[in-house]
C-alpha positions in Angstrom: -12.3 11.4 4.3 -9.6 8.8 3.4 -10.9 5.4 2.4 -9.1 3.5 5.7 -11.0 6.6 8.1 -14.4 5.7 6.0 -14.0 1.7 6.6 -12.6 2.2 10.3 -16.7 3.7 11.1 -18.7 1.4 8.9 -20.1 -1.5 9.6 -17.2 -4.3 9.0 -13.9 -2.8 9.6 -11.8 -3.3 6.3 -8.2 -1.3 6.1 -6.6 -2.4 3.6 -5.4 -6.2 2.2 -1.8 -5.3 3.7 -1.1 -5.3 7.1 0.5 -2.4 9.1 3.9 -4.0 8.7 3.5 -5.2 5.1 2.4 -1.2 4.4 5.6 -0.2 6.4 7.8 -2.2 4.2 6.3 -1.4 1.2 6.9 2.4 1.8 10.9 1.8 2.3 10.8 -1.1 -0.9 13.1 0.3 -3.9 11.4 0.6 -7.0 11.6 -1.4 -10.0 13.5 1.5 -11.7 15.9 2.4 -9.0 16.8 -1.1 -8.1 18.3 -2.0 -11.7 17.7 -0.4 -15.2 14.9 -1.5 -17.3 17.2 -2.9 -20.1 18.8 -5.2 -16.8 15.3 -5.8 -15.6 14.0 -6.6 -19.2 16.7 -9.3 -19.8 16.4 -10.5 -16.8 12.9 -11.4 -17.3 13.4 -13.3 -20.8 16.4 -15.4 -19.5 13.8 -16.6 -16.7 11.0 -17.3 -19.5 14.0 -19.2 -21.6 14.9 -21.4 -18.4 11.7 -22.0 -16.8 10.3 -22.9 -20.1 13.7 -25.2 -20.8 12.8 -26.6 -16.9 8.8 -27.5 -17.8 9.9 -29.7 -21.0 12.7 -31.7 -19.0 10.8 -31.7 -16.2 7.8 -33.0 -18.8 10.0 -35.7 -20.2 11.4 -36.8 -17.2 8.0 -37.2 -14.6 5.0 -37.8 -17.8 4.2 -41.3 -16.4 4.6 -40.8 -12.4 3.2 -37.4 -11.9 -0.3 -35.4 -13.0 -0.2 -32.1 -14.9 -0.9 -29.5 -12.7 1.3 -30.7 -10.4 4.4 -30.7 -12.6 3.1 -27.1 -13.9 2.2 -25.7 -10.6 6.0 -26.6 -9.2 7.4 -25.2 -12.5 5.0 -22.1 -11.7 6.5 -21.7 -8.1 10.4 -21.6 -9.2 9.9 -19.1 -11.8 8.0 -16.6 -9.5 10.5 -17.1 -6.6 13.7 -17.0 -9.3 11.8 -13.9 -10.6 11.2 -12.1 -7.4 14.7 -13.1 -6.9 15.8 -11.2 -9.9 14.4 -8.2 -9.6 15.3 -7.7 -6.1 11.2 -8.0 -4.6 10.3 -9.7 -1.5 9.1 -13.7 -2.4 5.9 -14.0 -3.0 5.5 -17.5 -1.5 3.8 -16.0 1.1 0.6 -15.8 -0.8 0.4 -19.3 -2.6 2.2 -21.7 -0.2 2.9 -25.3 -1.2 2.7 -28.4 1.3 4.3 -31.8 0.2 3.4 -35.0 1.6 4.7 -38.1 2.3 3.4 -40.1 -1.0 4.0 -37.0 -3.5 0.7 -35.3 -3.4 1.4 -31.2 -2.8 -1.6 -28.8 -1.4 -1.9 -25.5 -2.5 -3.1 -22.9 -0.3 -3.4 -18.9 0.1 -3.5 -19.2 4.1 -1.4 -16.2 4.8 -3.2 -13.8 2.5 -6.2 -14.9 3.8 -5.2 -14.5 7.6 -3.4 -11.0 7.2 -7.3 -10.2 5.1 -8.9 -11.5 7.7 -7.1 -9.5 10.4 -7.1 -6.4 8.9 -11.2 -6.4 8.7 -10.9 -7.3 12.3 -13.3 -10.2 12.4 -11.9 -12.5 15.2 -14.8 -11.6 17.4 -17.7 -13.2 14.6 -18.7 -16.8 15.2 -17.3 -18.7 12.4 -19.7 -20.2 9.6 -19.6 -24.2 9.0 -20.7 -22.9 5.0 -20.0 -20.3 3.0 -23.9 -19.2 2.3 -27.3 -19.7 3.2 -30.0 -21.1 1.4 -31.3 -17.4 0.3 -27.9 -16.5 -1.2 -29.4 -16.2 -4.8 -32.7 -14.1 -3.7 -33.2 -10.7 -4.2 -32.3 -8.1 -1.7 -33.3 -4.8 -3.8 -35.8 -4.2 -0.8 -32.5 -3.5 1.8 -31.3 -0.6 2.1 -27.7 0.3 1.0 -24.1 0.0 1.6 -21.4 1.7 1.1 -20.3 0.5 -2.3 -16.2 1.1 -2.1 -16.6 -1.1 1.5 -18.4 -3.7 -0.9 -15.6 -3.6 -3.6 -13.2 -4.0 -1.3 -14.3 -7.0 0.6 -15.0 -8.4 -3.0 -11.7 -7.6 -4.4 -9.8 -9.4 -1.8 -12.0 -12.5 -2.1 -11.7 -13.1 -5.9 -7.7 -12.7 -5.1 -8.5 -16.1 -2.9 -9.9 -17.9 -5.6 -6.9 -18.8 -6.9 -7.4 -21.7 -4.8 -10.5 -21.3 -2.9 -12.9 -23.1 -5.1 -14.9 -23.9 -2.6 -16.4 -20.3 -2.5 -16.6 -20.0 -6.2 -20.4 -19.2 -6.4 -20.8 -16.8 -3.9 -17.8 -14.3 -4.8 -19.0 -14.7 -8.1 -22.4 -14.2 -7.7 -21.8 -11.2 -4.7 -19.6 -9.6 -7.2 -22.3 -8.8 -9.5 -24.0 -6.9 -7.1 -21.5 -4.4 -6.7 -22.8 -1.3 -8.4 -25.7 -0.8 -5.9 -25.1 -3.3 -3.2 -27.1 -3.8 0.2 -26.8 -4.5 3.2 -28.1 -7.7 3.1 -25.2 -8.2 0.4 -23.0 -7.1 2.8 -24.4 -9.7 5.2 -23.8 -12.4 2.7 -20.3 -11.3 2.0 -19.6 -11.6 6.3 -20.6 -14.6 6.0 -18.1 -15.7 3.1 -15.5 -14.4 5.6 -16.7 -16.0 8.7 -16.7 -19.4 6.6 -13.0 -18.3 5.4 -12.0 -17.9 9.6 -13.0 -21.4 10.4 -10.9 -22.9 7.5 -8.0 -20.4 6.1 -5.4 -23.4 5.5 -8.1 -25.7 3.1 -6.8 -25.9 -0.8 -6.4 -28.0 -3.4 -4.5 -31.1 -3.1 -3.0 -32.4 -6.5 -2.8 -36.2 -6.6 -4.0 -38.6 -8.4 -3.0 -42.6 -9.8 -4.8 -42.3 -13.3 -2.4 -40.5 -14.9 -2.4 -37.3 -17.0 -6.0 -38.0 -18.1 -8.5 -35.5 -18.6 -12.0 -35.4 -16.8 -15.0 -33.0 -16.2 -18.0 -32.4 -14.0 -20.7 -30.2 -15.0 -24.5 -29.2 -13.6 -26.8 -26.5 -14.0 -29.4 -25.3 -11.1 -32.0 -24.5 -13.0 -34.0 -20.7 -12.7 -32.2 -19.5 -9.5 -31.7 -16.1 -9.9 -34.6 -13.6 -9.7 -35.0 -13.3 -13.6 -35.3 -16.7 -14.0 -32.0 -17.3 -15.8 -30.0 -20.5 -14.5 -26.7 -20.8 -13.0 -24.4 -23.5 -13.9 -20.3 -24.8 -13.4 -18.1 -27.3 -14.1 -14.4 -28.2 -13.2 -11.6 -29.6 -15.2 -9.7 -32.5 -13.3 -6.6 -34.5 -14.4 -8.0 -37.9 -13.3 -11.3 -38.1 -11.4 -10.2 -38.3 -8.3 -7.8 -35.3 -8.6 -8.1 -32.1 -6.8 -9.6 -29.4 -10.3 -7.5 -27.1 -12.1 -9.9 -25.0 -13.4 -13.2 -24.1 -12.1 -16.1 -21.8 -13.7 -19.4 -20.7 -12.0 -21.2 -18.8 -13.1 -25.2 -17.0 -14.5 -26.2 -18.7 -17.5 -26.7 -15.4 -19.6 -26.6 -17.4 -22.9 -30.5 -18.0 -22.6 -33.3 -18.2 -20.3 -33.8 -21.8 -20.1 -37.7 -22.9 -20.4 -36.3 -26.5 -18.7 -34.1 -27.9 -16.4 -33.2 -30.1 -19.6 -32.3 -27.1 -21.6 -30.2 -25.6 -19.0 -28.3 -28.6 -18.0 -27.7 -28.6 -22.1 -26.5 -25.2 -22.4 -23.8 -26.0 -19.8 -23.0 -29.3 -21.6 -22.3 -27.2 -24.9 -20.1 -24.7 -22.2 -17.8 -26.9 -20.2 -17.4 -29.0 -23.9 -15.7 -26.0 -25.3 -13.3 -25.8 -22.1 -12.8 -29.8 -22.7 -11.3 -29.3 -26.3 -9.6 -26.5 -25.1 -7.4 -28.4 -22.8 -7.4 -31.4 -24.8 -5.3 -29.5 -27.6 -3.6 -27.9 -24.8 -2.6 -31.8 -23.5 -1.7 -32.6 -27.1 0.8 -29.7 -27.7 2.7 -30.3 -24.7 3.0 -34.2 -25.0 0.1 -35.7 -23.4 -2.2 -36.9 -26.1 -5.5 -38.0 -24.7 -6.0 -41.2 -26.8 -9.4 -41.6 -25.4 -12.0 -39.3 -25.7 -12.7 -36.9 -22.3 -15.4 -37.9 -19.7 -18.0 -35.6 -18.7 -20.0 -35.7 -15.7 -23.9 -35.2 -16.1 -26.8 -36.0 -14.1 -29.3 -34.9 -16.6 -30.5 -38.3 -18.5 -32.5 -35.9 -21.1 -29.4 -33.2 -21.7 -27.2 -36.2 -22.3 -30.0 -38.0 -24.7 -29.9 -35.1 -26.5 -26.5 -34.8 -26.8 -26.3 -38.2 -27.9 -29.6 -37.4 -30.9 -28.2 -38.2 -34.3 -30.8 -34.8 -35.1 -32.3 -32.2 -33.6 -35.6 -32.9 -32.5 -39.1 -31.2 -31.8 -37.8 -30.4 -28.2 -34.6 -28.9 -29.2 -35.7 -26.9 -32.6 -35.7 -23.8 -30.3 -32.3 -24.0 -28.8 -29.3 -22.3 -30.6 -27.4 -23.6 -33.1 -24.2 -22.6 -31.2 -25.1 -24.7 -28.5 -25.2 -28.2 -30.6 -21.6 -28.0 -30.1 -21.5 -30.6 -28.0 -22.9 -32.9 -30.6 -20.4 -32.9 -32.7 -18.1 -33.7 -30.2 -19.5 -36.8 -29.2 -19.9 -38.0 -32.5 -16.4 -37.4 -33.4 -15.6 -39.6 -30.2 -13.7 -36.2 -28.8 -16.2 -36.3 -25.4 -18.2 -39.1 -24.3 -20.9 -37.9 -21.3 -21.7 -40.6 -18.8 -24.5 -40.1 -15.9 -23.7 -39.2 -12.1 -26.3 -39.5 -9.7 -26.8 -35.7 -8.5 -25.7 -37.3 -4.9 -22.6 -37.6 -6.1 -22.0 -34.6 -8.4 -19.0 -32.5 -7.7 -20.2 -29.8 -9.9 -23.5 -29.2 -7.5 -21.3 -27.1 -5.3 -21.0 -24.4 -8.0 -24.3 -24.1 -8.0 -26.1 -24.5 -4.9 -25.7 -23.4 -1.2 -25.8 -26.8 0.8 -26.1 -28.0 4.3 -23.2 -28.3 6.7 -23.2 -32.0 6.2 -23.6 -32.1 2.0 -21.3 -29.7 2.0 -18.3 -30.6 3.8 -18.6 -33.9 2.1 -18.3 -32.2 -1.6 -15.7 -29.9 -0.4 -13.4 -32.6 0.9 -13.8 -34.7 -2.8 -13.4 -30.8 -4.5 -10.0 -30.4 -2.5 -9.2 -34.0 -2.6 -8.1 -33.7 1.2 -9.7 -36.9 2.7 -7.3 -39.7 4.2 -3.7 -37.4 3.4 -0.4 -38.4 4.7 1.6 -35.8 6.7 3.4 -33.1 5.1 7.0 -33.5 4.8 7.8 -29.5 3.7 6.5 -26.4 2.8 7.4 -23.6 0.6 
């Protein structure tokens, strides 16, 4: 049986992530090899490196007090894939990232026609659309259900890790549903629906990168402490430039490091985590030409993680914790990252941990996307 006849009779129809015409065109495409020679193809390629690489440090010079990082990056980003698809004689592939600029300089990011040529080909027009992305039971168990057919699973899952490329918004479910695809269930299955039904009602959301605090680094980070069935945690954090900037990068995921005996321990553990991305970027910042003079900002609504994180020595309470995970002291006594307290009401970072409420969590998701109060878009690409 061929895997589009097996998805056609199961439960959610799922063909493929092309449509029929994108399958068509593929079928009459010219290879890479018998559309120029690989020496042609391979030169090609390094004289696009050489001038998109010549383009980011102009472009670098020329915007580094009017415009943030990853917006100078992500337009860099764009012309090199479209000269490159250009080059070697491919259809553009703008179609799956497209870029909206508005009026005051701020640009969006967003994968709606991948996700609407997904959505179509798994034929879900018919399913009431979700306001969230999960329910409350996304992290409980569901070994009881019976089982699905896994390459369905995979495929459903496949597809939705290709939208978080700017779908942060469904970070911890397609991370979390993903590691249940060896045996999944039914009730998996359920939960992935429900991803896509959430994904029907708003395929054009995405990050919007703009922000007036300049090319300065910031991060929120939180831990929900024992929510999967063995009792491990699950923690994330996001790297912004400027606080009030759409993220960059995003992480979410089961805190396999330890099992945390505390809510302080866990929120700890993902202090010593998102502080290794922080130093990270801030040498990445320095070799470009952004030095962070200051040190980096990070989020935490955890008074005794960031008390301890603060302790000149380790302590009674903290004798049991890994040395590996005292990075984050050094940090802060080097003055590299300084932690400050958010009230969990206002902690980005909760929705990489946690299912919400309709309300709670449309109001993270539009400070997450950095989409409230936007001018109209002047062009698209």
């Amino acid at each position: 049986v061929s895997r589009r006849t097996l998805i056609t009779h199961s439960l959610v129809t799922f063909a493929s992530c092309e449509s029929p015409a994108m399958a068509s065109e593929s079928q009459t495409r010219p290879s890479l090899m018998t559309s120029m020679p690989l020496s042609c193809l391979l030169g090609s390629v390094l004289r696009l490196i050489h001038v998109s690489t010549r383009r980011l440090s102009l472009f670098l010079a020329a915007r580094r007090s009017a415009a943030t990082l990853a917006h100078m990056w992500m337009m860099v980003r764009s012309c090199s894939i479209i000269a490159l698809s250009t080059t070697i004689s491919l259809p553009c592939w703008k179609s799956d990232i497209a870029f909206h600029l508005h009026a005051n300089g701020a640009f969006t990011r967003s994968q709606d026609g991948f996700i609407l040529r997904f959505l179509a080909s798994v034929n879900i027009s018919g399913i009431a659309i979700s306001k969230v992305p999960s329910a409350p039971d996304l992290f409980e168990s569901s070994a009881d259900a019976p089982l699905c057919d896994p390459s369905l699973y995979k495929s459903l899952i496949g597809s939705l890790i290709y939208t978080l490329r700017t779908r942060y918004d469904i970070q911890k479910e397609v991370v979390h549903l993903a590691s249940k695809g060896a045996l999944p269930t039914q009730a998996d299955l359920a939960k992935v629906v429900l991803v896509m039904r959430y994904l029907a009602g708003s395929p054009r959301l995405g990050p919007t990168y703009y922000t007036l605090q300049g090319p300065i680094l910031k991060c929120f980070v939180d831990c929900s402490y024992g929510t999967h069935v063995d009792g491990r945690s699950h923690y994330g954090f996001s790297l912004h430039i400027g606080d009030d900037n759409a993220p960059f990068f995003v992480s979410s995921k089961k805190q396999t490091e330890c099992v945390a005996i505390g809510s302080m321990e866990g929120e700890y553990v993902a202090l010593s985590s998102a502080t290794r991305k922080v130093m990270e970027f801030r040498y990445f910042l320095d070799s470009i030409g952004f030095p962070q003079s200051a040190a980096t900002t990070i989020y935490e609504d955890n008074m005794s993680a960031i008390n301890l994180a603060k302790a000149p020595a380790v302590t009674r309470r903290s004798r049991h914790i890994h040395i590996r995970h005292h990075y984050v002291r050094d940090c802060v006594a080097q003055d590299f990252v300084v932690i400050e307290y958010l009230s969990t009401d206002r902690m980005l970072a909760d929705l990489y941990t946690k299912p919400f409420g309709p309300k709670k969590f449309v109001a993270f998701r539009n400070q997450l996307f950095n989409s409230s109060h936007l001018p109209p878009v002047i062009s698209t690409m």
